[in-house]
BAFI-3210 file (N, C-alpha, C; in Angstrom, 3 decimals, decimal comma, padded with zeros to 6 digits):
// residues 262
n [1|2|3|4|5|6|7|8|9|10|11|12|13|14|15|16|17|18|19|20|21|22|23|24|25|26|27|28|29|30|31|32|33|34|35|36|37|38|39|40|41|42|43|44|45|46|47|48|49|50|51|52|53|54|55|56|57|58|59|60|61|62|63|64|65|66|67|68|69|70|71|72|73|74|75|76|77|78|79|80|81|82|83|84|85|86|87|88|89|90|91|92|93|94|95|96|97|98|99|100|101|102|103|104|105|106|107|108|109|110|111|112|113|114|115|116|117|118|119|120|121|122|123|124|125|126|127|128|129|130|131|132|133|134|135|136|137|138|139|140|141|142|143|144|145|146|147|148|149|150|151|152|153|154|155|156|157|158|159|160|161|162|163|164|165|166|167|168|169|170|171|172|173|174|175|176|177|178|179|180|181|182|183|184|185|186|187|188|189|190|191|192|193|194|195|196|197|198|199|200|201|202|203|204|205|206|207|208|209|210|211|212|213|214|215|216|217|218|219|220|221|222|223|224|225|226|227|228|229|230|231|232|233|234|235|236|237|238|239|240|241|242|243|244|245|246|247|248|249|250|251|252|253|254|255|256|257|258|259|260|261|262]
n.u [-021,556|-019,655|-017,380|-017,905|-017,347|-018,905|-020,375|-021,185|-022,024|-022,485|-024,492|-026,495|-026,580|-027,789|-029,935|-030,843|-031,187|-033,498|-035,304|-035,931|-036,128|-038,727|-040,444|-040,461|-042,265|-044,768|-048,047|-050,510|-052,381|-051,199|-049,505|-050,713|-052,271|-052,581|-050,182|-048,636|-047,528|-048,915|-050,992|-048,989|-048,994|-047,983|-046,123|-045,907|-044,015|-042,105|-040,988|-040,431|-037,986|-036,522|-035,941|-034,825|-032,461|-031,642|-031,321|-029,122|-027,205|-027,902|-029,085|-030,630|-029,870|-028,713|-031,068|-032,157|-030,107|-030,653|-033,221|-035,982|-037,707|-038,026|-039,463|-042,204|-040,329|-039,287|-042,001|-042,909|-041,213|-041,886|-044,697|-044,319|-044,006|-046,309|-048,133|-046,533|-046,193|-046,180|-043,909|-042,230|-041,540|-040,227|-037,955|-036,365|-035,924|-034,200|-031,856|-030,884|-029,886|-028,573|-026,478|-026,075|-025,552|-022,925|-021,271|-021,341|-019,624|-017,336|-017,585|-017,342|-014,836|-011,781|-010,140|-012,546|-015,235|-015,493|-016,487|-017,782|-021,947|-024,716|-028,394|-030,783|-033,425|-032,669|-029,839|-026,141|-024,084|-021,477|-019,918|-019,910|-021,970|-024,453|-024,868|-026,025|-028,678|-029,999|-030,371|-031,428|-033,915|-034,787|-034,959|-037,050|-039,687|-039,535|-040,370|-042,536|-043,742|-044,689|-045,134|-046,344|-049,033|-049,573|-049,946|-047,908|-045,426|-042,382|-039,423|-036,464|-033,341|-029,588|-027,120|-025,218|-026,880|-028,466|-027,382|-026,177|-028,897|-029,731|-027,631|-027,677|-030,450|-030,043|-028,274|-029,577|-031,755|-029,830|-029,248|-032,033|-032,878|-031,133|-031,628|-034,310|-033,710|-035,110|-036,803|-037,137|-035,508|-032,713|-031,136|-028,998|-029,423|-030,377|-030,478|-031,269|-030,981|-032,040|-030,902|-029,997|-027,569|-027,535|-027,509|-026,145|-027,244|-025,949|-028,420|-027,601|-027,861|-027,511|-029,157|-027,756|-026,992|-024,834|-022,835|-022,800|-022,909|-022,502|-023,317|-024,723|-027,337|-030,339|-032,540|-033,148|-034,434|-035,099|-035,525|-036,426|-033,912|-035,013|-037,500|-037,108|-037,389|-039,450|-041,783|-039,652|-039,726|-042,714|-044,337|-045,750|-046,977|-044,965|-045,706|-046,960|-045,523|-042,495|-041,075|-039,587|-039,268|-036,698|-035,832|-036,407|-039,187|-041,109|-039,740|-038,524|-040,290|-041,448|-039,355|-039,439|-042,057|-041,119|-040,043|-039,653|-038,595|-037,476]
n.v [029,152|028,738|027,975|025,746|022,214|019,860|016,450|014,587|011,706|010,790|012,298|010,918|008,751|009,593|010,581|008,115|006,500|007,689|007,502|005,016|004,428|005,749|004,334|002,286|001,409|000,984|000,247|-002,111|-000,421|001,988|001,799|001,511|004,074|006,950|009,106|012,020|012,388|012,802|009,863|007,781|005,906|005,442|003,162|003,013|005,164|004,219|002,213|003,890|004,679|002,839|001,199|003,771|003,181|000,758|000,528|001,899|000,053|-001,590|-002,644|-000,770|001,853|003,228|003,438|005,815|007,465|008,212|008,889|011,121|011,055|011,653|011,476|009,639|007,277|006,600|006,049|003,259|002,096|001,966|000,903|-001,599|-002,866|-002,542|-004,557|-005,784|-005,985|-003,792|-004,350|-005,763|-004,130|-002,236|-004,108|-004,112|-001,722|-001,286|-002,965|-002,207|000,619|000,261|-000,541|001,520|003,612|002,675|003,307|005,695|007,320|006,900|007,461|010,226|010,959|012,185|011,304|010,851|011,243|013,953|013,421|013,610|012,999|011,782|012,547|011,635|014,088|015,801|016,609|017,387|016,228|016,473|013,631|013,010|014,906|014,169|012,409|013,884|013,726|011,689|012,061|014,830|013,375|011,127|013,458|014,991|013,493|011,796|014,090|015,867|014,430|012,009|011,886|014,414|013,029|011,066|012,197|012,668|013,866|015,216|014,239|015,863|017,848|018,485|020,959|020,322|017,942|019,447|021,631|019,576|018,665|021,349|022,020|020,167|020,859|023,381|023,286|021,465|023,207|025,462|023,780|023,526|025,912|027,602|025,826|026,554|029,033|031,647|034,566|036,954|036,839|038,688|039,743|039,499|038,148|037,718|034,609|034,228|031,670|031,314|030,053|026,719|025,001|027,194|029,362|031,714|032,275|033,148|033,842|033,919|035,867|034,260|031,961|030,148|029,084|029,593|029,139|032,110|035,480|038,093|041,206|044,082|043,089|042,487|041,776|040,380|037,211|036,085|033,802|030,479|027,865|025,751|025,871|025,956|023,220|022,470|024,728|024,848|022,944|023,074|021,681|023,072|026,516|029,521|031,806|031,118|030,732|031,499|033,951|036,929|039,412|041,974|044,609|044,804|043,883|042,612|041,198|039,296|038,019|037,038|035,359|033,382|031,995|030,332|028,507|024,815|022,186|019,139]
n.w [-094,839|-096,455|-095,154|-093,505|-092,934|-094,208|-092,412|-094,193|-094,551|-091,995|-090,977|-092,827|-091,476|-088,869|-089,895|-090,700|-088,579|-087,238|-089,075|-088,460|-085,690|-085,523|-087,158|-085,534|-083,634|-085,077|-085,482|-087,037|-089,075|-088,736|-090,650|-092,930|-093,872|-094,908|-096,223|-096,089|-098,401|-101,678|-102,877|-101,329|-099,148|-095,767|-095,836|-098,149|-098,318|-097,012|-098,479|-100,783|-100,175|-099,193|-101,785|-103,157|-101,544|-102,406|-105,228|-105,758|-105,519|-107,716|-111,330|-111,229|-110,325|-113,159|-114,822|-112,776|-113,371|-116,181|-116,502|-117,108|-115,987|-113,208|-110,868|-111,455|-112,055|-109,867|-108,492|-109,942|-108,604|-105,747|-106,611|-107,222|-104,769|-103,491|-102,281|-100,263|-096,753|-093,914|-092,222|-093,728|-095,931|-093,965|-093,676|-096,133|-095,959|-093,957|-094,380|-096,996|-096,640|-094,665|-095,961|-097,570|-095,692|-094,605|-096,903|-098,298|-096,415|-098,042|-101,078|-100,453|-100,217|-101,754|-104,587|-105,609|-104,665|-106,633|-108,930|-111,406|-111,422|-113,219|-112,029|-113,386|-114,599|-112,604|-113,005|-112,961|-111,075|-108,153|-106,804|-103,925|-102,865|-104,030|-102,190|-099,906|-101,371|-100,345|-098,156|-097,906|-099,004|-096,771|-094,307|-095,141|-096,117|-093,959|-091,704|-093,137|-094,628|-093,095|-090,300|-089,487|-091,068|-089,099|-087,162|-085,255|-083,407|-084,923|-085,272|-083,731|-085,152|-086,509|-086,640|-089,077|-090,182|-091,496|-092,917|-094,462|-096,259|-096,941|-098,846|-101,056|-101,868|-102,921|-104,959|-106,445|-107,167|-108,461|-110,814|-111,618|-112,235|-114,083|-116,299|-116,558|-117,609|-117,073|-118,715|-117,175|-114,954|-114,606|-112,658|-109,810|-107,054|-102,765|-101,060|-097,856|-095,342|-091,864|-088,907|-087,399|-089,222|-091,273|-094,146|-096,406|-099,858|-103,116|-106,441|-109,025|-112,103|-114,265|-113,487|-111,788|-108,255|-105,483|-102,830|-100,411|-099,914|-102,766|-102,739|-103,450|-104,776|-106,112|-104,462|-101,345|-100,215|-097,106|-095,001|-092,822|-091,975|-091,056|-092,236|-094,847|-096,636|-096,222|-097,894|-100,308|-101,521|-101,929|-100,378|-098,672|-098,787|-099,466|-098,536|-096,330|-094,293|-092,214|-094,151|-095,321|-097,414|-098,959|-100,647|-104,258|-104,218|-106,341|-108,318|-106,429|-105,510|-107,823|-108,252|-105,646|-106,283|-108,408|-107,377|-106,820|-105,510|-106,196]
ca.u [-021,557|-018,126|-016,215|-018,426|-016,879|-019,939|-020,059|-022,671|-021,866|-022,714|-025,926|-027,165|-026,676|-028,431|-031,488|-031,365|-031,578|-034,659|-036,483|-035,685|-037,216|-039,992|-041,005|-040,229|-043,595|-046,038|-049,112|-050,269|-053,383|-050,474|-048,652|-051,597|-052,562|-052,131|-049,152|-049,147|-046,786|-049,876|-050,513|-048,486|-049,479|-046,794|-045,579|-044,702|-042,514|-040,283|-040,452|-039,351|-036,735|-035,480|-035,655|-033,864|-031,360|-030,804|-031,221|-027,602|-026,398|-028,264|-029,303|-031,871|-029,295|-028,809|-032,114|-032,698|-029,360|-030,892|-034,197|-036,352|-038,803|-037,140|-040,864|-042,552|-039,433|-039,802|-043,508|-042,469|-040,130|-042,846|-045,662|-043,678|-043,886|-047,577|-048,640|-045,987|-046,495|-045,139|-042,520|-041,063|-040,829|-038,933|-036,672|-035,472|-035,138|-033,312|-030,495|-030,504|-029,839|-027,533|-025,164|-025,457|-024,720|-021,458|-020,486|-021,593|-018,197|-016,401|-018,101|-016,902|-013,381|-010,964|-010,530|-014,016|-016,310|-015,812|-016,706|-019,437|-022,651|-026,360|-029,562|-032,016|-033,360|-032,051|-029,092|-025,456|-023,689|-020,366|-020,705|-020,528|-023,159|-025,330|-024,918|-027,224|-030,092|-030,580|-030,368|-032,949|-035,783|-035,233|-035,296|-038,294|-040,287|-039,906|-040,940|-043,429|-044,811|-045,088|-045,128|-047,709|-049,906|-050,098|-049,985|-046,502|-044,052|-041,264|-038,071|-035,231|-032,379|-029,411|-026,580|-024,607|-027,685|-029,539|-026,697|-025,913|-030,178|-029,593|-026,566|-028,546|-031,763|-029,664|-027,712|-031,156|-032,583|-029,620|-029,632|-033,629|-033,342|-029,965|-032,150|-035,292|-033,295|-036,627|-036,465|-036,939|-034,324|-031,699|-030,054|-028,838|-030,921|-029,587|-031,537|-030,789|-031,895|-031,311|-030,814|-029,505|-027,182|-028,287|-025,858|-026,327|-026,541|-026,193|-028,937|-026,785|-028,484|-027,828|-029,641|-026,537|-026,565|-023,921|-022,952|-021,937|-023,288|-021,880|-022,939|-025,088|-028,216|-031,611|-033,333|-032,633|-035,227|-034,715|-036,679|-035,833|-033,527|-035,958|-038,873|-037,067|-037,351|-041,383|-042,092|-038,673|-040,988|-044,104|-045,156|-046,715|-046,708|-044,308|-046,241|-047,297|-044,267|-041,584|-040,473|-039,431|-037,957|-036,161|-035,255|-037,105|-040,466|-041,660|-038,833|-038,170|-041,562|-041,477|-038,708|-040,221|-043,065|-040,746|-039,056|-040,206|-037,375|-037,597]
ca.v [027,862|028,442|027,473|024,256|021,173|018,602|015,474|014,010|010,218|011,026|013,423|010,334|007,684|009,782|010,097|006,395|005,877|008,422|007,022|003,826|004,466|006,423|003,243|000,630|001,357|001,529|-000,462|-002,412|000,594|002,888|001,474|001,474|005,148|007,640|009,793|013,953|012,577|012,438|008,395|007,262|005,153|005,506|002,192|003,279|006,201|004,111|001,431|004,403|005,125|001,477|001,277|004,316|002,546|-000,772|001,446|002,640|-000,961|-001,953|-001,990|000,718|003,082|003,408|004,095|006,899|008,642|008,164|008,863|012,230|011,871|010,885|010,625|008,532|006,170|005,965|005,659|002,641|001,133|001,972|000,089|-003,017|-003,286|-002,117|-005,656|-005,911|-005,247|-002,790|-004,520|-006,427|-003,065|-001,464|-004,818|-004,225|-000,415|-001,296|-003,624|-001,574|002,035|-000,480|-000,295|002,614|003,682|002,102|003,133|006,878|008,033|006,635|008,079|011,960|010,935|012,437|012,207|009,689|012,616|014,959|012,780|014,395|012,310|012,647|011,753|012,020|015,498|017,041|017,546|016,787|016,713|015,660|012,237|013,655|015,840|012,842|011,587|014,623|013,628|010,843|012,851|015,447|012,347|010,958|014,425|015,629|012,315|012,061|015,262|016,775|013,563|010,831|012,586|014,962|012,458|010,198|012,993|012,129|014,462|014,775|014,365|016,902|018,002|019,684|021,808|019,301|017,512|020,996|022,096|019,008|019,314|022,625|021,866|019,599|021,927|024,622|022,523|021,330|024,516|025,695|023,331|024,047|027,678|027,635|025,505|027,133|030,378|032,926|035,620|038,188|036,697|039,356|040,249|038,777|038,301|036,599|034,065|033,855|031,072|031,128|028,783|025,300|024,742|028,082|030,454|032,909|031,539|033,991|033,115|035,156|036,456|033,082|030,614|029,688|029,640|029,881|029,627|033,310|036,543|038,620|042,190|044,256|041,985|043,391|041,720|039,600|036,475|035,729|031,923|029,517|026,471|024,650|025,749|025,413|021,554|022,214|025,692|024,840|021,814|023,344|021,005|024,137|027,629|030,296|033,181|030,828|030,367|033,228|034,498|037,491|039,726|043,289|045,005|044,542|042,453|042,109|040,577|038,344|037,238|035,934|034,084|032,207|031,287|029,092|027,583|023,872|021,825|018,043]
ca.w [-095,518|-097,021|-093,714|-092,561|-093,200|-093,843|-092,880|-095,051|-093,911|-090,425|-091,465|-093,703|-090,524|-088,129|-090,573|-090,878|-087,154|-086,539|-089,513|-087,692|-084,484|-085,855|-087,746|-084,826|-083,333|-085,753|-086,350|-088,973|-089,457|-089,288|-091,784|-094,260|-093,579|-096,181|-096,048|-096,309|-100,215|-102,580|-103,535|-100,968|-097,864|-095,006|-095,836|-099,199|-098,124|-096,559|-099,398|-101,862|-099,436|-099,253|-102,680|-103,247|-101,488|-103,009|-106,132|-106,028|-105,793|-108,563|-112,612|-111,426|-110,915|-114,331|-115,161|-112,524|-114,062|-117,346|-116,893|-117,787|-114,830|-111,615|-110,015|-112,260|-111,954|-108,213|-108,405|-110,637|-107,687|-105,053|-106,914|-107,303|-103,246|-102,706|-101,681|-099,085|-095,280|-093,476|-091,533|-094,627|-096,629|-093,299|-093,273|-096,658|-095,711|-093,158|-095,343|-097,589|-095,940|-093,674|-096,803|-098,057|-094,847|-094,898|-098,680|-098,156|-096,517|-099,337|-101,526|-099,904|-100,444|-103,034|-105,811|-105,901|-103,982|-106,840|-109,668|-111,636|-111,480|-113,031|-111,437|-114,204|-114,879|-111,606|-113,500|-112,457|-109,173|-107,499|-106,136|-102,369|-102,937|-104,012|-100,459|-099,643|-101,766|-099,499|-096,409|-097,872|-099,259|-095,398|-093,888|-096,021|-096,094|-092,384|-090,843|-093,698|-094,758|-092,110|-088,956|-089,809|-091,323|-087,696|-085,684|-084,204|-083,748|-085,661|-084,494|-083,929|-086,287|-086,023|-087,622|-090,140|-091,323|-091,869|-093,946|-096,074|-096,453|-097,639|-099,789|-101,875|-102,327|-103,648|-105,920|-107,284|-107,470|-109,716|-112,067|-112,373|-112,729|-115,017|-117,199|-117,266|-118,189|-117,162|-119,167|-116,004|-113,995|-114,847|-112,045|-108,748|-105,758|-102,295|-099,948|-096,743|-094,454|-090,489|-087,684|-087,608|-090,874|-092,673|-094,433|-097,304|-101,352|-104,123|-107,288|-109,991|-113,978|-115,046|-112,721|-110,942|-107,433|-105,379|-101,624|-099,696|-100,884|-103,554|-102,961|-105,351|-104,826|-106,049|-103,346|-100,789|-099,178|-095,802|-094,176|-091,563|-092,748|-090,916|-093,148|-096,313|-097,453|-096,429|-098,809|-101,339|-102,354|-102,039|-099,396|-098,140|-099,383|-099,324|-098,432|-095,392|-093,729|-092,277|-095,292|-095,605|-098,370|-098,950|-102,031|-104,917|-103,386|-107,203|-108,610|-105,526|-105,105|-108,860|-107,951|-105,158|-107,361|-109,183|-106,997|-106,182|-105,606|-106,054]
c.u [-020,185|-017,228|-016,752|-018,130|-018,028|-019,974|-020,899|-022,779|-022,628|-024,265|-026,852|-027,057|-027,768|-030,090|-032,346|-031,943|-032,938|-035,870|-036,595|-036,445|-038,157|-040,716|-041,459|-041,775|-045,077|-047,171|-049,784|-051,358|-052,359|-049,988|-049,034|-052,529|-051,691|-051,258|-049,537|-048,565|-048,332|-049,933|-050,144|-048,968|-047,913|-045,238|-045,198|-043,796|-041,626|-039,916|-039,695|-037,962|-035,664|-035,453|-034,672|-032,370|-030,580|-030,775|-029,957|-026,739|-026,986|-028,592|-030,090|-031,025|-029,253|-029,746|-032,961|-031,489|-029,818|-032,264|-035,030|-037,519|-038,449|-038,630|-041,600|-041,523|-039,736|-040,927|-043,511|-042,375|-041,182|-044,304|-045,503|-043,729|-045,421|-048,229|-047,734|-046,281|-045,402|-043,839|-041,730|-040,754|-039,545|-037,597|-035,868|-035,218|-034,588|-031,894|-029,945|-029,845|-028,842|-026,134|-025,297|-024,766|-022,987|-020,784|-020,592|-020,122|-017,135|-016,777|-017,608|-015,646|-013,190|-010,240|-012,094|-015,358|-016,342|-016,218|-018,229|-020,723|-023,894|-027,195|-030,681|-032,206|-032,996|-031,311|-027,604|-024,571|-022,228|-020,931|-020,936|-021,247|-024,401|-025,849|-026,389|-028,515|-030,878|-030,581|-031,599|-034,185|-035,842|-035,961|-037,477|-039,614|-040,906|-040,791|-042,009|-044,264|-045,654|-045,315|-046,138|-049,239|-050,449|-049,818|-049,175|-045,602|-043,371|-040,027|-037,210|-034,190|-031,292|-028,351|-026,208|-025,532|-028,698|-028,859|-026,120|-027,485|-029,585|-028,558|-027,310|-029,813|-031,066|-028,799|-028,657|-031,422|-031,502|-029,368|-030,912|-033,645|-032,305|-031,172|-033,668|-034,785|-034,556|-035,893|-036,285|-035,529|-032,924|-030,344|-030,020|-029,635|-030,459|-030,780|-030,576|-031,516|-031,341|-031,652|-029,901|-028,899|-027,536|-027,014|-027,193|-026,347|-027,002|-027,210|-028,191|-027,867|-028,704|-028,379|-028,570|-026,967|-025,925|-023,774|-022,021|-022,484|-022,465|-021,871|-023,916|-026,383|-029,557|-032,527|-032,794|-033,876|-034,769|-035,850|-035,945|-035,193|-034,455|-037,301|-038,122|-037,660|-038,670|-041,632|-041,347|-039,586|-042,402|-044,960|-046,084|-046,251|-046,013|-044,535|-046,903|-046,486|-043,195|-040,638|-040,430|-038,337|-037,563|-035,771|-036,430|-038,264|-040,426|-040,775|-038,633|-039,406|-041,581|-040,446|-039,270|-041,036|-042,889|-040,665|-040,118|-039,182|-037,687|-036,731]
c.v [027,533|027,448|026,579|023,348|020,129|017,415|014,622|012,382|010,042|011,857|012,506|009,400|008,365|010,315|008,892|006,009|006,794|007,675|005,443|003,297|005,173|005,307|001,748|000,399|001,119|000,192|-001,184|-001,682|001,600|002,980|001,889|003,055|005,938|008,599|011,188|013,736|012,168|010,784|007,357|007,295|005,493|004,050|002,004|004,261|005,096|002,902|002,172|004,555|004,013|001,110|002,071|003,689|001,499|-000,122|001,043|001,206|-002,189|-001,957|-000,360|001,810|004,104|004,284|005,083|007,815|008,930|008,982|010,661|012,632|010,984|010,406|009,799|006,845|005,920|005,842|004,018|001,664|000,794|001,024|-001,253|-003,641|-002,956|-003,426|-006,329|-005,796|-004,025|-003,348|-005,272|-004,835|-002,300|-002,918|-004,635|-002,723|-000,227|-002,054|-002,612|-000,152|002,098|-000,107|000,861|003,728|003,901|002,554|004,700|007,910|008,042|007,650|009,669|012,125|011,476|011,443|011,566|010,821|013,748|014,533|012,980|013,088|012,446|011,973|012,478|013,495|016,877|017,566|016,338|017,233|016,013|014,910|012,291|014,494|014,985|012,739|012,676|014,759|012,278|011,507|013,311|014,687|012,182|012,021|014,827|014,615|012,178|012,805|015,798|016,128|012,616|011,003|013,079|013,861|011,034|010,854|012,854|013,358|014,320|014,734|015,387|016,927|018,187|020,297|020,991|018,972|018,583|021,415|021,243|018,934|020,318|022,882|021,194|020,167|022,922|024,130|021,725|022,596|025,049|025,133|023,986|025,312|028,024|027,048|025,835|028,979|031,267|034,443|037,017|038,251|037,477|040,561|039,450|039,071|036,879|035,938|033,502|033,105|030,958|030,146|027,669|025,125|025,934|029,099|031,055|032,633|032,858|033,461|034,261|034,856|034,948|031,724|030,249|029,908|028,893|030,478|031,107|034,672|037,734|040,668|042,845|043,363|042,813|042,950|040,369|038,672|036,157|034,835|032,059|028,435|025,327|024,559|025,185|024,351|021,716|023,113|025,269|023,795|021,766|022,031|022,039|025,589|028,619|031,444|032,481|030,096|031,629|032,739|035,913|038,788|041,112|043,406|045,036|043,316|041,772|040,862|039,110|037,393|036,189|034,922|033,063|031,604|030,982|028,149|026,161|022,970|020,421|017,122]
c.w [-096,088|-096,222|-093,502|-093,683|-092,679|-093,680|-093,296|-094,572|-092,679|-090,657|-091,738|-092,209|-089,415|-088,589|-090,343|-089,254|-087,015|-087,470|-088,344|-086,632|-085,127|-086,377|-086,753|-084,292|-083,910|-086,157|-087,112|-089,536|-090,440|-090,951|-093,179|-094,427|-094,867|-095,804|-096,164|-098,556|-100,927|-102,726|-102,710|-099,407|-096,860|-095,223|-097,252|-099,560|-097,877|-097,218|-100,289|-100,968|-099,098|-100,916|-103,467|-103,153|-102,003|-104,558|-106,507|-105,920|-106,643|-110,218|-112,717|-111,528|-112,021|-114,870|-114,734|-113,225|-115,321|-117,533|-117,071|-117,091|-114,258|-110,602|-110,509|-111,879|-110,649|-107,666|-108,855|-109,402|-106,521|-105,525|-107,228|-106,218|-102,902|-102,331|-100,617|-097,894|-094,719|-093,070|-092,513|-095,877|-095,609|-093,537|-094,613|-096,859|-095,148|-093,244|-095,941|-097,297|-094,969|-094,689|-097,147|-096,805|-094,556|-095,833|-098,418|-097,826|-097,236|-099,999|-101,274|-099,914|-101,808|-103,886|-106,445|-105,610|-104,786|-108,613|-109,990|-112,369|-112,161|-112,839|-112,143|-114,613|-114,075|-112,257|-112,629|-110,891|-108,808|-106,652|-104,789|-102,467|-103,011|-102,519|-099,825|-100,597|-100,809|-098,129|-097,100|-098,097|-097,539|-094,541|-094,143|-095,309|-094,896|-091,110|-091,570|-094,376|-094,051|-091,130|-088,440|-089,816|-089,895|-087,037|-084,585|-084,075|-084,003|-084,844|-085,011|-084,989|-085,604|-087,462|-089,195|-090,996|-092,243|-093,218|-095,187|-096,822|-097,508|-098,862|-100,675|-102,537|-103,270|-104,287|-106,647|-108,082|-108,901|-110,734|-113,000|-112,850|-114,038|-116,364|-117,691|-117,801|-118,409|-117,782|-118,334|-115,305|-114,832|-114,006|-110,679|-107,581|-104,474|-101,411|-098,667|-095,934|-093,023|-089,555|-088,399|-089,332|-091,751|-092,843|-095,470|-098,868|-102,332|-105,487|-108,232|-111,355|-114,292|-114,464|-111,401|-109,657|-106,409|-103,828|-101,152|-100,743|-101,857|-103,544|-104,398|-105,698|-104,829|-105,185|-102,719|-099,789|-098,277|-095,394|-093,030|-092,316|-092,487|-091,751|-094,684|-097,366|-097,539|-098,030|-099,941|-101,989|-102,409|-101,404|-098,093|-098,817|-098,958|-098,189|-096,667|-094,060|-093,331|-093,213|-095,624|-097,054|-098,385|-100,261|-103,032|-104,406|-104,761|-107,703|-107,635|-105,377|-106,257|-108,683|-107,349|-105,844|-107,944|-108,778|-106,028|-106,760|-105,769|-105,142]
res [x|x|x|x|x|x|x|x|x|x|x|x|x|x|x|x|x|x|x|x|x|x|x|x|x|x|x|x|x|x|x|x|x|x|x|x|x|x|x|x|x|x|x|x|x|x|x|x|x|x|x|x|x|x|x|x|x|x|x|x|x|x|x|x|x|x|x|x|x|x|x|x|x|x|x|x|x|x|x|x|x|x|x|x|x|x|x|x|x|x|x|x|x|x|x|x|x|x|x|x|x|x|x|x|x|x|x|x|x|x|x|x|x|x|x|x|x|x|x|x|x|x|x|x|x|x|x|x|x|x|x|x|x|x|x|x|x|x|x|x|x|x|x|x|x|x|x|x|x|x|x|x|x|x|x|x|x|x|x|x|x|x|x|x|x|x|x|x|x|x|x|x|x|x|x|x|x|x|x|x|x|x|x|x|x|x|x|x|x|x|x|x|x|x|x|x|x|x|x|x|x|x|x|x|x|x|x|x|x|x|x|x|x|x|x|x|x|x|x|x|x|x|x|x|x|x|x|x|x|x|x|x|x|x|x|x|x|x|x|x|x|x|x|x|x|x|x|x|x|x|x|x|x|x|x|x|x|x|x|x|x|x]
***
């Protein structure tokens, strides 16, 4: 992970195009069909997801950096559109997602891309890092909510978007764990995920974690990058997915059984 040069711009466009076509077809049953996300109809994934977007060029912004429950708020944005149709929620997910699009590679530039940001209780982030919270909702959304739930197959990945994915999860995750400071967690422990985009992240004593392993690790999880985004958010369970661990099981296991990433 050290050595790959991401290009999150390019990661976030080729999201946009799969949700894109995945949507062009659909129904107006489809549309109104309940999703695998709790609550949410298919046709209000991809309103939060155009919302999301016009979001960031709006007052809302504000009030997801501000706010103290990031789902609630986008439950909020999503119930403001539930009397829409499908194809006028995709047209303003498709404006919208059009610009951010566009604004996204900015955004990854210096000295603007390292400009520390916060999105509610995730915590804070350099502003190119951002860029990969909209890759992982598409990603996620896509394949483990909408796909599933009409019996479509999902569409393919590959390396880049896997790993700005994965860059974003584990820049979640340590915020969450830094700030729930578990009293067990007292020594380091590495996770390794393989295939497409996967490297090695250290979780060190203090929550932190931290791409490339350190050495000295009381146990070490080993996934798939491709399972991650499902199990990391407990859109299915750990223990039901290849996951394997070494070293200390006990220890490692309690870890997993924190971790649910938003």
């Amino acid at each position: 992970m050290a050595h790959v040069t991401l290009d999150r711009g390019a990661a976030f466009k080729a999201e946009r195009a799969d949700v894109l076509a995945f949507c062009a077809g659909l129904e107006p049953a489809q549309w109104r069909m309940d999703s695998r996300c709790q609550g949410w109809r298919i046709q209000d994934v991809v309103a939060h997801m155009g919302t999301g977007c016009r979001a960031m060029f709006s007052p809302a912004a504000a009030k997801l950096m501000r706010t103290n429950d990031i789902e609630a708020a986008n439950d909020l944005m999503v119930d403001s559109r539930r009397d829409r149709s499908g194809p006028d929620v995709l047209a303003e997910y498709r404006r919208w997602s059009g610009v951010a699009a566009a604004v996204f590679p900015l955004m990854g530039r210096r000295p603007l891309g390292g400009v520390p940001m916060a999105l509610g209780e995730l915590g804070r982030f350099p502003l190119r890092v951002l860029t990969g919270a909209m890759v992982f909702d598409h990603h996620t959304h896509l394949r483990h909510d909408m796909a599933p739930a009409l019996d479509r197959p999902a569409p393919g990945t590959d390396a880049n978007r896997m790993a700005v994915v994965l860059e974003w999860m584990m820049a979640v995750l340590s915020n969450q764990t830094r700030a729930a400071t578990p009293a067990w967690l007292d020594r380091p422990l590495d996770i390794t995920l393989t295939g497409p985009g996967g490297g090695t992240w250290r979780v060190g004593a203090d929550g932190g974690v931290a791409a490339g392993p350190g050495g000295g690790a009381a146990a070490e999880i080993t996934g798939l990058a491709l399972e991650f985004p499902e199990w990391g958010t407990r859109r299915a369970a750990w223990r039901d997915r290849d996951v394997r661990i070494s070293g200390d099981v006990d220890y490692a296991t309690a870890f997993l059984d924190t971790v649910n990433i938003v």
